[in-house]
C-alpha positions as CSV (number, residue, x, y, z in Angstrom):
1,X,91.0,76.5,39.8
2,X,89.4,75.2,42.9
3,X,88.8,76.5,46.0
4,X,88.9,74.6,49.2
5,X,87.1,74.6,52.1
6,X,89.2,77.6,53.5
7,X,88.2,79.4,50.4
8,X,91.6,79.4,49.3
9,X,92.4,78.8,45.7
10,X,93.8,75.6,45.2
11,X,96.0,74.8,41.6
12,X,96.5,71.3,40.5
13,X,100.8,71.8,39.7
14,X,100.8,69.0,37.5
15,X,98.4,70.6,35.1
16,X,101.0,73.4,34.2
17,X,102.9,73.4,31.2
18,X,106.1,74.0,32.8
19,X,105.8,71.4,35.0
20,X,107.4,67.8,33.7
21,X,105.5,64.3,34.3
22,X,106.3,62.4,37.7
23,X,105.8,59.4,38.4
24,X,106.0,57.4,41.6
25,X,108.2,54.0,40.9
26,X,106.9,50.7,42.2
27,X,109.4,48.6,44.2
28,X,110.0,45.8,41.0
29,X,110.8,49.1,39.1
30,X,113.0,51.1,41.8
31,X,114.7,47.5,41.4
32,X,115.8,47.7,38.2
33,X,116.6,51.5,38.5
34,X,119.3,50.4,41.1
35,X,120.6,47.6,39.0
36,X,120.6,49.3,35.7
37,X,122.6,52.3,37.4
38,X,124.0,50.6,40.0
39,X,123.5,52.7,42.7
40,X,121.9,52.8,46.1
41,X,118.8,55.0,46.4
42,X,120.3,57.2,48.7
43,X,122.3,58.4,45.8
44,X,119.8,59.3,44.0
45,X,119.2,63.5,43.8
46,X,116.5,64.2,47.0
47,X,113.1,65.7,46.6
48,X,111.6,67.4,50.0
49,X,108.3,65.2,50.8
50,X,106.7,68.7,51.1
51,X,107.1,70.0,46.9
52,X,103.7,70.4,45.9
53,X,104.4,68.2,43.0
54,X,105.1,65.0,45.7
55,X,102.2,65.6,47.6
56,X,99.9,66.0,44.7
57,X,101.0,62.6,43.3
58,X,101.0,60.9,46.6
59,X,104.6,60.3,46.9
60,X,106.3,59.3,50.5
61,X,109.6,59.9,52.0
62,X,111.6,56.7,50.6
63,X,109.7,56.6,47.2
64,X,111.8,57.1,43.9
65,X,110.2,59.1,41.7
66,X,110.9,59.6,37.5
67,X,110.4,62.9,36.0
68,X,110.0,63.2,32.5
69,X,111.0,66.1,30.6
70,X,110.4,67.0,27.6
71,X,113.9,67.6,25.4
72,X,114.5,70.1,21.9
73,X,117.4,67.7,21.2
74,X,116.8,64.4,22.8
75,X,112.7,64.4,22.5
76,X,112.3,62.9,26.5
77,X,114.9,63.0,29.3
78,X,114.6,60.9,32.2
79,X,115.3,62.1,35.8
80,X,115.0,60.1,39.1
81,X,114.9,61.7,43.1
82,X,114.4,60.1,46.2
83,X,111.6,61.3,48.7
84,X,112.8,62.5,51.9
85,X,111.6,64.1,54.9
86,X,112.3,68.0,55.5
């Protein structure tokens, strides 16, 4: 744990076990998320631009993101939201 200049204890939320991989999608790859699903990105599940996990991977209202969780049965599931403002 760090502490910030405020002295206030600052966690990095991706390090935690419980917390699944995100990644921020480049535009070729939002792309082929639309065609392979054929969907809009406005479809897509939101994420607030304020969740600690967007703003610690630098994420922006309009990004799609992909979350990867870990799976018992399927060994990786793949999850997608779109970035919008609160």
């Amino acid at each position: 744990m760090k502490k910030n200049s405020e002295g206030e204890i600052r966690v990095k939320v991706t390090e935690h076990i419980l917390v699944p991989r995100h990644e921020v999608l480049a535009p070729e790859e939002i792309e082929e998320v639309l065609k392979r699903y054929n969907a809009k990105i406005d479809q897509f599940p939101y994420i607030l631009s304020t969740d600690p996990v967007v703003k610690e991977i630098g994420a922006k209202p309009g990004d799609l993101i992909k979350i990867i969780r870990k799976s018992a049965t399927a060994g990786e599931t793949i999850f997608f939201r779109y970035v919008v403002e609160e």
